[in-house]
C-alpha positions as CSV (number, residue, x, y, z in Angstrom):
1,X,-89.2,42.3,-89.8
2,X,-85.4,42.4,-90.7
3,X,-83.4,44.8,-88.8
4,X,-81.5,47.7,-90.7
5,X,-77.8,47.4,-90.9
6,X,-77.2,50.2,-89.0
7,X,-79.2,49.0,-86.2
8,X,-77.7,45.9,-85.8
9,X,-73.8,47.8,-86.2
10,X,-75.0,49.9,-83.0
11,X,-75.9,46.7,-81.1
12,X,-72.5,45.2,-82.2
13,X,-70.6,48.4,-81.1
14,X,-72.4,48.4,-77.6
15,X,-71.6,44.5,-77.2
16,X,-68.1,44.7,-77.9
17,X,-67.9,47.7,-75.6
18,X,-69.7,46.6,-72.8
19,X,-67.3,42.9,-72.6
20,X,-64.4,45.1,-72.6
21,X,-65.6,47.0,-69.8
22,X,-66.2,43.8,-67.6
23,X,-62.7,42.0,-68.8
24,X,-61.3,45.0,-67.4
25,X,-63.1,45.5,-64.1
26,X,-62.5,41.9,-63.7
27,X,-58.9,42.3,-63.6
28,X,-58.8,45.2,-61.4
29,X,-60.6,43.2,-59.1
30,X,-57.8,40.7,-58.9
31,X,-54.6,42.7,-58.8
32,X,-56.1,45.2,-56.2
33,X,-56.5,42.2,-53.8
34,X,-53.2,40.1,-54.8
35,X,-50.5,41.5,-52.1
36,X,-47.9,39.6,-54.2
37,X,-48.4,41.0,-57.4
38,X,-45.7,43.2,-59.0
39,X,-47.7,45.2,-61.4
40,X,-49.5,47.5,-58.7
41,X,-48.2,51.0,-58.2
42,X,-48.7,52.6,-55.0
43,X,-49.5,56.4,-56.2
44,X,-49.1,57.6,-52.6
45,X,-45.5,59.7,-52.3
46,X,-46.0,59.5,-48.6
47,X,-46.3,56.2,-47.7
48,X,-47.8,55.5,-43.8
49,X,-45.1,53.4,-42.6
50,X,-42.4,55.8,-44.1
51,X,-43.6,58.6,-40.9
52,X,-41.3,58.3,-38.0
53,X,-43.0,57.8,-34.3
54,X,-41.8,57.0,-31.1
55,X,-43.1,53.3,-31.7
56,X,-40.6,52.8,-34.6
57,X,-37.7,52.8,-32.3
58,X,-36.9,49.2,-31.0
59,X,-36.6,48.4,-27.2
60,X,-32.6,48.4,-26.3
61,X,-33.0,45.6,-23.6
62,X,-33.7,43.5,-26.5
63,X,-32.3,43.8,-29.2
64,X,-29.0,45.0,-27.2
65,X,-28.5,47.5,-30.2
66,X,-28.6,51.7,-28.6
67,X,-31.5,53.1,-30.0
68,X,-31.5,55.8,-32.8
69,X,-33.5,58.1,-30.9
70,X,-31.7,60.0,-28.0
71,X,-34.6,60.7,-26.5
72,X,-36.3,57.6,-26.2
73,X,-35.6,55.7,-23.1
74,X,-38.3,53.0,-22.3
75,X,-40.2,53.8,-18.9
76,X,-38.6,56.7,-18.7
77,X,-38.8,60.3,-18.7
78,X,-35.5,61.1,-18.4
79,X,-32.2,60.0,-19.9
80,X,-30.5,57.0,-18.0
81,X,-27.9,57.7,-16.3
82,X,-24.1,57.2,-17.6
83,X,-21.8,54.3,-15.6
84,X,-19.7,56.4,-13.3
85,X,-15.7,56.6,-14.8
86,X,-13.7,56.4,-11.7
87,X,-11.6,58.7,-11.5
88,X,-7.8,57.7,-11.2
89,X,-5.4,59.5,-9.0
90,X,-2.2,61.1,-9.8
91,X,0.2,59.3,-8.4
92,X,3.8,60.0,-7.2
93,X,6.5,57.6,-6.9
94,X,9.6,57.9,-4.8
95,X,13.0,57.1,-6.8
96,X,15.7,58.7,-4.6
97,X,18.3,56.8,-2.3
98,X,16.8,53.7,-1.1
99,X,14.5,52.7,-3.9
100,X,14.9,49.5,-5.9
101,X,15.2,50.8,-9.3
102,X,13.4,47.3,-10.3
103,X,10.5,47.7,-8.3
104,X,9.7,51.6,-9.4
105,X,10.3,50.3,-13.0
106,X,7.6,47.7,-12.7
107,X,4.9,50.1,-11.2
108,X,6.3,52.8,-13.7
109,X,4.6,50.1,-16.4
110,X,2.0,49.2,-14.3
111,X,0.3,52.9,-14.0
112,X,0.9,53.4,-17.9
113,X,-1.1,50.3,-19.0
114,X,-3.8,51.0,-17.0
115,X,-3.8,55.1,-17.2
116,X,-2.4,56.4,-14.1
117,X,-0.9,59.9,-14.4
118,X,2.3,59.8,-12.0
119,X,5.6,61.6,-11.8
120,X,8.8,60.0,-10.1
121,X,9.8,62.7,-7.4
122,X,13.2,62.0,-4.5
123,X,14.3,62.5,-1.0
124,X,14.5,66.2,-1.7
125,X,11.0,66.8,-3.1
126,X,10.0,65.3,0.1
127,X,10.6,68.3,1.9
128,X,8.3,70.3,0.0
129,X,4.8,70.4,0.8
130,X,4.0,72.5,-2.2
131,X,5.7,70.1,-4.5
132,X,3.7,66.6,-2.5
133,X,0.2,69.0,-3.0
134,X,0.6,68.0,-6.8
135,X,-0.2,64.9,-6.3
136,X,-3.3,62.6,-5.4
137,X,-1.6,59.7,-4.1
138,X,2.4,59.2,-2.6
139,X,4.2,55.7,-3.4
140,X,6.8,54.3,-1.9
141,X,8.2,51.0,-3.1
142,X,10.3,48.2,-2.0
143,X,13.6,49.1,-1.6
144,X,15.2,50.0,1.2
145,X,13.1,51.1,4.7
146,X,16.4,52.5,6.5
147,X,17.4,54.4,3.6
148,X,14.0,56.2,3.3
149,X,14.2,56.9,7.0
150,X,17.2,58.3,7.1
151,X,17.6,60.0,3.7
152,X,14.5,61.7,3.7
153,X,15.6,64.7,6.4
154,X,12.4,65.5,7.5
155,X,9.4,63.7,7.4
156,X,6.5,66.1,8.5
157,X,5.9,67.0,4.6
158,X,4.6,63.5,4.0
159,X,3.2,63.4,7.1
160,X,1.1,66.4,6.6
161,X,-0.4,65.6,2.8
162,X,-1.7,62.1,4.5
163,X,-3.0,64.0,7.3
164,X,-4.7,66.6,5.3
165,X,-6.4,64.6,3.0
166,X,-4.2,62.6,1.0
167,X,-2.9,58.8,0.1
168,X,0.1,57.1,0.6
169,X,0.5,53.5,-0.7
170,X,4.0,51.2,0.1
171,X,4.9,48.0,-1.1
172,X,7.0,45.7,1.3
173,X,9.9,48.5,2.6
174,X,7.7,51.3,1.7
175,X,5.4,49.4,3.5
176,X,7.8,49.1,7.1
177,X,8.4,53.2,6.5
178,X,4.4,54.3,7.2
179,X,4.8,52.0,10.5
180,X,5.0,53.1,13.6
181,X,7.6,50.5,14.8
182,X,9.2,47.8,12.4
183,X,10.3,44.2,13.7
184,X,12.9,43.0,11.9
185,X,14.0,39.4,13.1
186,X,13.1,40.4,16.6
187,X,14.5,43.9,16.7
188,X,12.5,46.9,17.2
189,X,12.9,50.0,15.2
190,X,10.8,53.5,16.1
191,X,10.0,54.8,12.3
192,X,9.1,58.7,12.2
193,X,6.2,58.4,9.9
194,X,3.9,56.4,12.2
195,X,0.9,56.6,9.7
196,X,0.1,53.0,10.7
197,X,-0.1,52.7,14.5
198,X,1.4,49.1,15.5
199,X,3.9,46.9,13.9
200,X,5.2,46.0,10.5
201,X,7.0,42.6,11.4
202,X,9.7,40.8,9.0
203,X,10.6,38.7,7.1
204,X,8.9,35.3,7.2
205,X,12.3,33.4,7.3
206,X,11.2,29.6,7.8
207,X,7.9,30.1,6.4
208,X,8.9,32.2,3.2
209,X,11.8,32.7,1.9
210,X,13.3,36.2,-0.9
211,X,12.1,35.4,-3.9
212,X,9.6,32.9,-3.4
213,X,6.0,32.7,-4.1
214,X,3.5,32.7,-1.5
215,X,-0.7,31.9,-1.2
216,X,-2.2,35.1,-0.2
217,X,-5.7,34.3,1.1
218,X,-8.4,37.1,0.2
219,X,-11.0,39.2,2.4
220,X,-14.1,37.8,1.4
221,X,-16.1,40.4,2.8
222,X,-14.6,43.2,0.3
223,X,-16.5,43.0,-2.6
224,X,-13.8,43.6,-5.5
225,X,-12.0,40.5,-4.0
226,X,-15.4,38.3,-5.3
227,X,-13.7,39.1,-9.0
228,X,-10.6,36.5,-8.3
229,X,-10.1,32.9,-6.4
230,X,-10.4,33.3,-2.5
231,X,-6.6,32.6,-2.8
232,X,-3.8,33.8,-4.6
233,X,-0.2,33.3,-5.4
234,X,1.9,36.2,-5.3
235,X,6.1,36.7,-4.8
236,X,7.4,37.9,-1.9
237,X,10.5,39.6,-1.1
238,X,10.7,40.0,2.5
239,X,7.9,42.2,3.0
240,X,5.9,42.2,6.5
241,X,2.7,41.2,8.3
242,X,1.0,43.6,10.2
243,X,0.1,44.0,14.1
244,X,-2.3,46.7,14.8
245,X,-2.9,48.6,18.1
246,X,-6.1,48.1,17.7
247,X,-7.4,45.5,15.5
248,X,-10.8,47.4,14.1
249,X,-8.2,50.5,13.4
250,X,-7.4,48.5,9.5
251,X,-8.6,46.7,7.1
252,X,-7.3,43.9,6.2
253,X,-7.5,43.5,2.1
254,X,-5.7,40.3,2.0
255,X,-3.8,37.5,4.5
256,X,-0.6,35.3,4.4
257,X,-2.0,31.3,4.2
258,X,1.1,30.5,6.4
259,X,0.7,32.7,9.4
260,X,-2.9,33.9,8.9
261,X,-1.7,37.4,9.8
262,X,-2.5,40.4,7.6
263,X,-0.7,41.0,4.1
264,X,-2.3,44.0,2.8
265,X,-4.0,46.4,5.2
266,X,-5.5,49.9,4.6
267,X,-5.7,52.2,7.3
268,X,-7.1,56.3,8.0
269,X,-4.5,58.7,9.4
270,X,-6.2,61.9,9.9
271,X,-8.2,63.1,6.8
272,X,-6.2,61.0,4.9
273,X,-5.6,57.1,4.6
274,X,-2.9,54.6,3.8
275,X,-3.0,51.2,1.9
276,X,0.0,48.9,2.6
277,X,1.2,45.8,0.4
278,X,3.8,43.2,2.5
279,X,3.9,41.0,-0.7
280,X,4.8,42.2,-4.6
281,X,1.6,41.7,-6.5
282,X,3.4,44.3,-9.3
283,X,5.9,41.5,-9.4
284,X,6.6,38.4,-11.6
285,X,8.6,36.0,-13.3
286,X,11.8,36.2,-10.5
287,X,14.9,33.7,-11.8
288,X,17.0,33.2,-8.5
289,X,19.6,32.2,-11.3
290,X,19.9,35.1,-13.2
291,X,18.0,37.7,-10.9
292,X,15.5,38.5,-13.7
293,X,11.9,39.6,-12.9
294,X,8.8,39.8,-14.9
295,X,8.1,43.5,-15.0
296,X,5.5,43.4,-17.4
297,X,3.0,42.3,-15.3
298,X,3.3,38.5,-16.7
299,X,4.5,35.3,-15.3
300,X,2.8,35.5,-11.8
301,X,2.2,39.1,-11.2
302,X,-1.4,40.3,-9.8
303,X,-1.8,43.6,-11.8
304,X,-5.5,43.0,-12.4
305,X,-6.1,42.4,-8.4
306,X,-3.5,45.6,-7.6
307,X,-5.6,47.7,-9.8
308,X,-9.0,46.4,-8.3
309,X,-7.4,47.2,-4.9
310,X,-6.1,50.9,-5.6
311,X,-9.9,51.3,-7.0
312,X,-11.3,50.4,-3.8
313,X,-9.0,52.2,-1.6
314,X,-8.9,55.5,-3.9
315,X,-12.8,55.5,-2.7
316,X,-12.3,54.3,0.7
């Protein structure tokens, strides 16, 4: 029997029709599971990994990057806690009769570059206790130790802000003033101030002489001292050692290599506290020629250690 024409067109039709299907559905099949293929389109607006969780933020000890969440702190509930910012003190400097205008100079530049507030006040402010209660801290530098005694008309005004609560720091004559008694080649002076109990004794003629540099041996047992080399060079400008009453009434910061007697000593006088310097670590550069120093805390000078040290001592 011979098939009608348009029999055999609606077998055609439903051949052509079916292979197209298959070539299609074939190629589905291979560009749904090819993960490198271009041509796909992902019809989701919302992709999964586009949602933000807690397990998107990457772990800070690693990567060393902070994280972009605030709130995510690894093993924590909380937010860690911020390094402490020590607080610096405000610091006044003594400039009237007796000062070296060198030394308060240098320790001028030396409380700007590390961001001490401080104020210059003279023998006359001395006598205020109002005017020393501004203040955190009371310097008094090198200079001259006679002059400061006998200048400054009455001492109980310093006395009284150190007893009371606050700090006085001295540098080599400044240093001889908070004594009790100073020893100078032998002779024995009564001081008024008497914040240190025992005896500033000077200079190390024969051992050191003005203007020369000097090892300074460090208290190992301090922890800010672990920072530098056990020991030091530093210039010295006939500054003292120190002789306590009582040996356990200091601490000794730092020791002369050529006597092995205390160079730098912090002490507690009443509610407040001193800190004493015989050597110049503020100091550098010295030209016996020319009388030129470093004041810029170059060519020799410790700033670094003499910041580590007020640190310490501001939270003794």
């Amino acid at each position: 029997m011979t098939a009608k024409p348009k029999t055999i067109l609606y077998y055609t039709v439903l051949s052509i029709i079916t292979f197209t299907l298959i070539i299609f559905a074939t190629a589905c099949a291979a560009d749904c599971t090819n993960p490198g293929s271009t041509d796909s389109v992902d019809l989701d607006p919302y992709p999964e990994e586009s949602v933000s969780t807690d397990s998107d933020y990457q772990d800070n000890s690693t990567t060393g990057q902070p994280s972009d969440n605030p709130d995510h702190h690894e093993n924590s509930g909380s937010p860690a806690e911020p390094e402490p910012v020590p607080k610096l003190p405000y610091i006044g400097i003594y400039s009237g009769p007796g000062s070296w205008d060198t030394n308060v100079d240098a320790f001028g530049r030396f409380f700007d570059f590390y961001g001490y507030e401080w104020a210059a006040f003279d023998n006359n402010d001395a006598l205020s206790p109002d005017f020393l209660a501004n203040f955190d801290l009371l310097w008094f530098p090198g200079g001259g130790s006679a002059d400061y005694k006998y200048n400054i008309q009455d001492h109980s005004a310093i006395r009284s802000f150190v007893e009371n609560g606050g700090m006085l720091a001295g540098t080599c004559a400044g240093a001889y003033y908070a004594a009790g008694i100073m020893n100078w080649f032998g002779d024995e002076f009564e001081y008024p101030l008497g914040l240190f109990k025992g005896k500033a004794v000077g200079p190390l003629s024969g051992l050191v002489g003005w203007g020369e540099i000097t090892a300074i041996i460090l208290n190992e047992d301090l922890e800010f001292n672990s920072n530098f080399s056990s020991s030091v060079n530093m210039y010295y400008f006939d500054g003292p050692y120190f002789l306590p009453d009582q040996p356990d009434s200091v601490i000794v910061l730092a020791s002369y290599e050529v006597n092995e007697q205390p160079a730098v000593i912090a002490g507690s006088y009443g509610h407040g506290k001193y800190l004493l310097y015989g050597p110049h670590p503020e100091l550098g550069g010295y030209n016996e020629t020319t009388y030129d120093y470093n004041i810029n805390g170059e060519q020799g000078a410790l700033w670094p250690w003499l910041h580590q040290s007020l640190l310490w001592f501001s939270k003794l």
